[in-house]
C-alpha positions in Angstrom: 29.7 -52.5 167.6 32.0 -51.8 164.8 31.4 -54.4 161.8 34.4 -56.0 160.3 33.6 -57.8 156.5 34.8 -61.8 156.1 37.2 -61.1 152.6 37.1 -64.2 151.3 40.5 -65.6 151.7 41.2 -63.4 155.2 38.3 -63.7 157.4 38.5 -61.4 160.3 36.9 -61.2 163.5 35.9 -58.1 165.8 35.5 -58.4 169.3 35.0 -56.7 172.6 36.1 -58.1 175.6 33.7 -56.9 178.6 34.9 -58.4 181.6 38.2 -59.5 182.8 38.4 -60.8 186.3 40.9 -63.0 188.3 40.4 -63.6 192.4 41.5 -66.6 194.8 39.4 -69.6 194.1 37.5 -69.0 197.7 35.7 -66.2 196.5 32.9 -67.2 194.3 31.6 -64.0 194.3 34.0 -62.9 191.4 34.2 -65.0 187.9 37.7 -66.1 187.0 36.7 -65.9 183.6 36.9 -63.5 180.3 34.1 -62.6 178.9 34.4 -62.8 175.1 32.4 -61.5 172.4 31.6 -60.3 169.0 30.3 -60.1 165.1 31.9 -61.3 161.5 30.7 -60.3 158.4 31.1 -60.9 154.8 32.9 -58.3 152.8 30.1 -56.8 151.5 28.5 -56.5 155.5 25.9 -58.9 155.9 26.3 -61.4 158.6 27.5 -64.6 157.9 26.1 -67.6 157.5 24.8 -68.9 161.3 26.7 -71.7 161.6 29.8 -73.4 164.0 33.2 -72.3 163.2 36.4 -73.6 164.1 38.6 -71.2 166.4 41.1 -71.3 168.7 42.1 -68.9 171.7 45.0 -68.1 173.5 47.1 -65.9 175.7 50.5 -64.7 175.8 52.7 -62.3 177.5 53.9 -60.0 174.8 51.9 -58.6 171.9 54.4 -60.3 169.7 56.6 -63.4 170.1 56.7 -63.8 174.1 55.7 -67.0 175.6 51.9 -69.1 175.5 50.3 -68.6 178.7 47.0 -70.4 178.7 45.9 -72.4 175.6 42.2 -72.6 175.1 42.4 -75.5 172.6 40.5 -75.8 169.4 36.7 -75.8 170.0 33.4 -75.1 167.7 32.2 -72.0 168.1 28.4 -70.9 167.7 27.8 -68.0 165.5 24.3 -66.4 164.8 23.3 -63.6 162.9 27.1 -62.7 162.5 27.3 -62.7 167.1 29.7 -65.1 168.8 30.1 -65.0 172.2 32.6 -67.3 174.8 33.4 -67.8 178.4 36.6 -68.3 178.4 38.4 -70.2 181.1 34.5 -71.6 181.4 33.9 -75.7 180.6 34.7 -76.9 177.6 37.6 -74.7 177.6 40.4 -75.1 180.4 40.8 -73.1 183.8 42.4 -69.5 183.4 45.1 -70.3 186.3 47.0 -66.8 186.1 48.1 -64.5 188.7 47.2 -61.1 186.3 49.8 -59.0 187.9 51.4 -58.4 184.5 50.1 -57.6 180.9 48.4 -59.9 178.6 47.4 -60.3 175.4 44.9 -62.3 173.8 45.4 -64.1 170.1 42.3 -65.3 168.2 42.7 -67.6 165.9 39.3 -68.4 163.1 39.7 -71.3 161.2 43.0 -71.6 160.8 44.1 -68.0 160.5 45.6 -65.6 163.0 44.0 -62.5 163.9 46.4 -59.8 164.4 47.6 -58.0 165.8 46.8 -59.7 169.1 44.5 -57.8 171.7 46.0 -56.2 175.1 43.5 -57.5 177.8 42.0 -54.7 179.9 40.3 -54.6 183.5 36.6 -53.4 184.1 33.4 -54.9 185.5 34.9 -57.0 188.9 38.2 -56.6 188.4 37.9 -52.4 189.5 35.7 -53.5 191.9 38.1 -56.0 193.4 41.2 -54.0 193.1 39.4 -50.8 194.5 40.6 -48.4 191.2 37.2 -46.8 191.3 37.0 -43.7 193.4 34.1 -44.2 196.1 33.6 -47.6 195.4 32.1 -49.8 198.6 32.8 -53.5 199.0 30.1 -55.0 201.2 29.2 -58.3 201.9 28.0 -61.0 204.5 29.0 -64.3 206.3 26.8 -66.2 208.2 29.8 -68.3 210.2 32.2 -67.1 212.7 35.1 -68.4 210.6 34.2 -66.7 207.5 35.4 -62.8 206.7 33.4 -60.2 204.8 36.8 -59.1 203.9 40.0 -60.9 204.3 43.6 -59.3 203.7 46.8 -61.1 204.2 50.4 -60.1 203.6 52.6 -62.6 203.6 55.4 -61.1 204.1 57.9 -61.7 207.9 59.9 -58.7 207.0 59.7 -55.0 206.1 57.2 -52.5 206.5 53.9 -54.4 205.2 50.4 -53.8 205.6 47.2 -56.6 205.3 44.9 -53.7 204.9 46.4 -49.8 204.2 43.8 -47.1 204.7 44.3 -43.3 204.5 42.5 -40.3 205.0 43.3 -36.7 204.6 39.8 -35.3 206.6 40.5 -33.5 209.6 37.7 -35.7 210.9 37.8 -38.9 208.7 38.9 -42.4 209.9 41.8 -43.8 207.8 39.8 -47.7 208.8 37.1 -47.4 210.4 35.4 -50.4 211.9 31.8 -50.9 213.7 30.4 -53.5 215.3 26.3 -52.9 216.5 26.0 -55.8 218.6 25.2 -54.2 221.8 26.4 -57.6 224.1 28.5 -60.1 223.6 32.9 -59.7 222.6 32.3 -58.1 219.8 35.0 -55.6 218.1 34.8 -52.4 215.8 38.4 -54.0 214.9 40.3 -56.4 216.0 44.2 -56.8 214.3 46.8 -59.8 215.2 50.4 -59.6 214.2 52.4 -62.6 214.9 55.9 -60.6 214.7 57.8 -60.2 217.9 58.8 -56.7 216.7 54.9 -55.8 214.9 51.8 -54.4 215.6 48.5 -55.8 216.1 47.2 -52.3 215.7 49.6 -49.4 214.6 47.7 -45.7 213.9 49.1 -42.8 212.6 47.4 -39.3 212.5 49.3 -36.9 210.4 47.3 -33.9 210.1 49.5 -31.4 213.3 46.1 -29.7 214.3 42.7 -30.4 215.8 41.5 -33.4 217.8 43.0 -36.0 215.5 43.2 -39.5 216.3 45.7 -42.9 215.5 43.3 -45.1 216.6 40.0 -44.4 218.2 37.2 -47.1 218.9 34.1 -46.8 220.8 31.7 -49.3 222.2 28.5 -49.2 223.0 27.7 -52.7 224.9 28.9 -52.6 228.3 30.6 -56.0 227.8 32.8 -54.4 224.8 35.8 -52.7 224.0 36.5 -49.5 222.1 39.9 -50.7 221.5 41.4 -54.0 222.3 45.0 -55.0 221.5 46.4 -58.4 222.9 49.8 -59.3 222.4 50.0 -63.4 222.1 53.8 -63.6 222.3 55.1 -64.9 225.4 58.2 -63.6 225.6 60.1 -60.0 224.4 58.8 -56.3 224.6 55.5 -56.5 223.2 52.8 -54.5 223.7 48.8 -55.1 223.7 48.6 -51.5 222.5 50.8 -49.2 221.4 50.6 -45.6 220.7 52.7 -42.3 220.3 51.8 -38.9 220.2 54.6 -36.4 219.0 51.9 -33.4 219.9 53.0 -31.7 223.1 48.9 -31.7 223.8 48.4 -34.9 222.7 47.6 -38.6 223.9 49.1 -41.7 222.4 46.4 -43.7 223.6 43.0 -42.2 224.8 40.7 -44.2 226.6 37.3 -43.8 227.7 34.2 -45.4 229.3 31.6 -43.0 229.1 28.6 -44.9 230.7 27.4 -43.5 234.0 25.4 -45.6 235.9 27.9 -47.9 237.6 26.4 -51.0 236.8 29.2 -52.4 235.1 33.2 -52.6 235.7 33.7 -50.2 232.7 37.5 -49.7 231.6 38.8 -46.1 229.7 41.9 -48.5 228.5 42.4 -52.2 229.1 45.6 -53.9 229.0 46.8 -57.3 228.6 49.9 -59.1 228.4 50.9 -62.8 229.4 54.6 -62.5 228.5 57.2 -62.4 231.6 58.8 -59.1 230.2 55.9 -57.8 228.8 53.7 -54.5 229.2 49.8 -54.0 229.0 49.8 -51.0 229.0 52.9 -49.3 228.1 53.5 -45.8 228.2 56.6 -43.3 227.5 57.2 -39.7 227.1 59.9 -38.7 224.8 60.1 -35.2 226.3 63.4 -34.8 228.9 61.5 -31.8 230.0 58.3 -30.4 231.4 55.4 -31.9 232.9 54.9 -34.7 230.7 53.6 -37.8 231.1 54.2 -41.7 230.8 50.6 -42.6 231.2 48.0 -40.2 233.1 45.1 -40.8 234.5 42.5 -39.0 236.3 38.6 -40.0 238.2 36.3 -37.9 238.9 34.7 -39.8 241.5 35.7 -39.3 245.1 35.5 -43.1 245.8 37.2 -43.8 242.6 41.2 -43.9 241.8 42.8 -42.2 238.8 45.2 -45.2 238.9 44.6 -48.6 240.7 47.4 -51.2 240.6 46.8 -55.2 241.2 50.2 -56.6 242.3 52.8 -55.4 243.1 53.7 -51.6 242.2 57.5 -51.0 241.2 59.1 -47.8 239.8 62.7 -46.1 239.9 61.6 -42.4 240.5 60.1 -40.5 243.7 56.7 -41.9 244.5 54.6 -38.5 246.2 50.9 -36.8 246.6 50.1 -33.6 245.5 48.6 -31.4 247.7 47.4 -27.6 247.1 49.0 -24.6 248.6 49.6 -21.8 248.5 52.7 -22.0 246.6 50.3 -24.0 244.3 50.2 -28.0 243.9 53.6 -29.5 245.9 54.6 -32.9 245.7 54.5 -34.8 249.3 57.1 -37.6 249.0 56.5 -41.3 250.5 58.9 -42.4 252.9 61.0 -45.6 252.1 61.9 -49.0 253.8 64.0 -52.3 253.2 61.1 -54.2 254.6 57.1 -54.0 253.8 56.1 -52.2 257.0 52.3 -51.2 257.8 52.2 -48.7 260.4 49.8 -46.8 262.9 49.6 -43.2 265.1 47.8 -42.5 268.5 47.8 -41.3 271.9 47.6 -42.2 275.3 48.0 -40.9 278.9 49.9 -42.6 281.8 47.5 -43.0 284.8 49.4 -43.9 287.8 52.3 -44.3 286.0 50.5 -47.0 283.6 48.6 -47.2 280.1 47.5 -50.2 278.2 47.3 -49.5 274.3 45.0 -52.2 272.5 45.9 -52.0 268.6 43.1 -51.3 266.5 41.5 -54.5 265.6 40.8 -54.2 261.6 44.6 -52.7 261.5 45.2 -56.0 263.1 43.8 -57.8 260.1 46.4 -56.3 257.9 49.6 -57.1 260.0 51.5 -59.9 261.4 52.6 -59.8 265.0 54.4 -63.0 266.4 57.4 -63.9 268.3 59.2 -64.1 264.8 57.7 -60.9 263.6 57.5 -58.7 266.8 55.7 -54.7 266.4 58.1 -52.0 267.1 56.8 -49.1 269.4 57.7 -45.7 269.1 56.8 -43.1 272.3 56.7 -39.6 272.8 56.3 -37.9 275.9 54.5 -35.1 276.4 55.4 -34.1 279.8 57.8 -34.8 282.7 58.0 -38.0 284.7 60.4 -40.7 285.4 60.9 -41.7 281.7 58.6 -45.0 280.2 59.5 -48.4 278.8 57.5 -50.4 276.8 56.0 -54.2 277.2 54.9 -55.4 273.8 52.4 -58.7 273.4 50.6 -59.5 270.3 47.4 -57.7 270.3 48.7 -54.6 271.9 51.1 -53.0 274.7 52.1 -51.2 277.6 53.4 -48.0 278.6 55.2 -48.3 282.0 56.8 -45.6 284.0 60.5 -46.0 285.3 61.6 -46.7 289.4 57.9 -47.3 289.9 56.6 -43.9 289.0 53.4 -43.0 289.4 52.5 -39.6 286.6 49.4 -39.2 284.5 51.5 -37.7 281.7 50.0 -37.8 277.8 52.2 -39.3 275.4 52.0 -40.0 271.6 53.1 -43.4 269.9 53.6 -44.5 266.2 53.1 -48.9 266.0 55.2 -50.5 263.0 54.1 -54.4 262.1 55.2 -56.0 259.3 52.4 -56.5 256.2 50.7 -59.8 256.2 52.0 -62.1 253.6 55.1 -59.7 253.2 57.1 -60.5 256.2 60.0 -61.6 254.9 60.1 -59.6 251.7 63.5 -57.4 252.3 65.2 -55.4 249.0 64.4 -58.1 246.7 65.6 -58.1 243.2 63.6 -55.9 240.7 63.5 -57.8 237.4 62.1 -55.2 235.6 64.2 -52.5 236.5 67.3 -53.7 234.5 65.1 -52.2 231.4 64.2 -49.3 233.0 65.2 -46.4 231.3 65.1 -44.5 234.7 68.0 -46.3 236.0 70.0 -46.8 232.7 70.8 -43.9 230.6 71.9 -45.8 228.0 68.7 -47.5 227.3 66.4 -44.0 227.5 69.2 -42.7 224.8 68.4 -45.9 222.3 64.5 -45.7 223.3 64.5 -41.4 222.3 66.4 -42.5 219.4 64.1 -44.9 218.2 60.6 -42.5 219.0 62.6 -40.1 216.6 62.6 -42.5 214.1 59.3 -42.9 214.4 58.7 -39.1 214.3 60.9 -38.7 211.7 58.6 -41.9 209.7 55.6 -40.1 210.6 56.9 -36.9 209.2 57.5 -39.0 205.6 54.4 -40.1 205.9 52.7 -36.5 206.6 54.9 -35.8 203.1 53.7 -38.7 201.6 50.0 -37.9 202.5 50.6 -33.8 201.3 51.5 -35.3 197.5 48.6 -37.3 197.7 46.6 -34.7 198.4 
């Protein structure tokens, strides 16, 4: 430390100021104080005499003139063997209550006398630690309530593109956030992200880098009550989306799910979706592409008992619904045949003996079917060889095949049995609520919806830009 002399009409005082912090008042962790020291002399350098001195501190917002910010009021001041040192904004002096988004300068003033010029107040100590300005630095912490945070960002901002927590990364295989929870039971998350905006995000990812396996958003789980990723959408009403994702890679996923554990134990779940609004999605998925074999959402088991996709509800869509088989034109779409009414039907064969056959329906396809006075089966036959020609008496469990004028041939015939779905009967071409926002069905709205994936293409290249000059 530098010694300044005391002249004897100009005393003078030489300080450092070590730390400079500011945070919310819920995080005691962090001082909202300024630490304040140092050493006066006499003019010909020894220390002076130890004693209490007057002095006054304050701070204003310009190095000249400008306007008094905080006033630490006149107080005695120890000083021994030449040393002084103060907490300021610490008891007896008054709070420090400023936001220190701005520059400030501190004015010292020793019995009576100003000490100029004034002295620009610096960050160090907490303050780089808080506002993250030293490369590699790790905030860590721990909470032992469920309604405390380790680390809590809010952005209080409705409008614009804002962020509560931004976090990049330029490594091929780095995570821009990365989040981990090690509880191996429970509803724990790696991360879990709310937005209360009916156009937001609860989670939005963006990987920049246009080669290798990167990633927007990738969890994993280990407890096989957990979730990789969650997203929950708790608007009730609009477009929103649990989890969104976009990939503008022609090999690429916008979301990626999967549940690697293999011992069936558990109802494990690649991708879970969930959505309580009336015009919502769970799980929402879109290719941008006009083109090509793309995609909307894919998905694919490897298990022979298992289903690549398995719907609970109802199952609605505006294009062709069909199999794929092999052949040997390669894989050929087999297209499922359409009806006003929800019709469940079966196939079989018979032989008239006599003239006669009785065909009892097959009791489990029974279980599935309604067959009443109100909802009669319909009967379709096929002949397979010559006789008089056949009618058909239907009852409710089966029916019979009867030869015309009394004939009496033991030909074999083929039938197909219609029956109308239990719990479905009356459901004929009802109205599809969903399809007046299917894109499908209205160009318009696929137009507006390609637009808008541009934009975000077009965003994500800025960002890419953004991310190059960073680099």
């Amino acid at each position: 430390m530098t010694n300044i002399h005391r002249a004897d009409l100009n005393r003078i005082v030489f300080a450092l100021i070590f730390i400079l912090a500011h945070w919310s008042p819920v995080s005691a962790e962090i001082p909202q104080i300024i630490n304040y020291q140092g050493k006066i002399t006499e003019s010909y350098g020894a220390p002076v005499v130890d004693d209490d001195y007057i002095m006054k501190f304050s701070i204003y917002d310009a190095e000249t003139g400008g306007t008094l910010m905080w006033d630490g009021g006149w107080q005695w001041v120890a000083v021994e063997d030449g040393y002084l040192h103060e907490l300021l904004g610490q008891n007896p002096y008054p709070p420090i209550d400023l936001a220190f988004d701005q520059d400030y300068w501190l004015l010292v003033n020793f019995e009576g006398e100003d000490l100029l010029p004034r002295k620009r107040l610096g960050s160090v100590g907490y303050a780089y630690m808080a506002s993250g300005l030293v490369a590699g630095t790790e905030v860590s912490g721990a909470v032992n309530t469920g309604t405390n945070s380790v680390i809590k960002a809010t952005n209080t901002s409705t409008t614009g593109t804002v962020n509560g927590i931004c976090g990049s990364s330029t490594s091929t295989e780095g995570r821009g956030v990365y989040g981990e929870a090690t509880a191996t039971s429970g509803f724990n998350y790696g991360g879990y992200f709310t937005s209360a905006s009916i156009s937001g995000a609860g989670v939005y990812g963006v990987a920049t880098d246009w080669s290798g396996y990167t990633s927007g958003v990738y969890g994993l789980a280990y407890s096989t009550n957990g979730s990789g990723v969650y997203g929950f959408a708790f608007h009730n009403s609009g477009s929103t989306y649990g989890v969104w994702g976009q990939s503008a890679s022609t090999s690429g996923v916008g979301v990626y799910g999967r549940a690697s554990d293999t011992t069936g134990t558990g109802i494990t779940t690649g991708v879970y979706g969930e959505c309580f609004s009336t015009n919502g999605r769970a799980v929402f998925g879109g290719s941008v592409a006009s083109v090509g074999p793309t995609h909307g959402v894919w998905g694919v088991s490897n298990s022979t008992t298992g289903y690549g996709v398995y719907y609970s509800g109802g199952l609605a869509g505006s294009g062709s619904k069909s199999c794929v088989v092999k052949t040997s034109q390669g894989p050929t779409l087999m297209y499922c045949q359409e009806s006003p009414e929800n019709w469940f039907e079966d196939f079989g064969e018979g032989r008239l003996v006599n003239g006669r056959c009785h065909i009892e329906l097959d009791p489990l396809f029974r279980e599935t079917v309604t067959v009443d006075a109100a909802n009669p089966m319909m009967v379709f036959v096929e002949l397979g060889g010559k006789c008089e020609g056949v009618y058909v008496e239907k009852g409710l469990t089966g029916f019979d095949v009867i030869e015309l004028h009394d004939g009496g041939s033991n030909v074999a015939f083929d039938y197909r049995v219609v029956a109308k779905r239990k719990g479905f009967e009356s459901k004929r071409m009802d109205y599809c609520k969903a399809g007046e926002t299917d894109y499908y069905l209205h160009s318009e709205l696929m137009e507006k919806w390609i637009q808008e994936r541009e934009g975000d293409r077009a965003r994500m290249e800025k960002e890419r830009e953004r991310m190059e000059v960073r680099k």
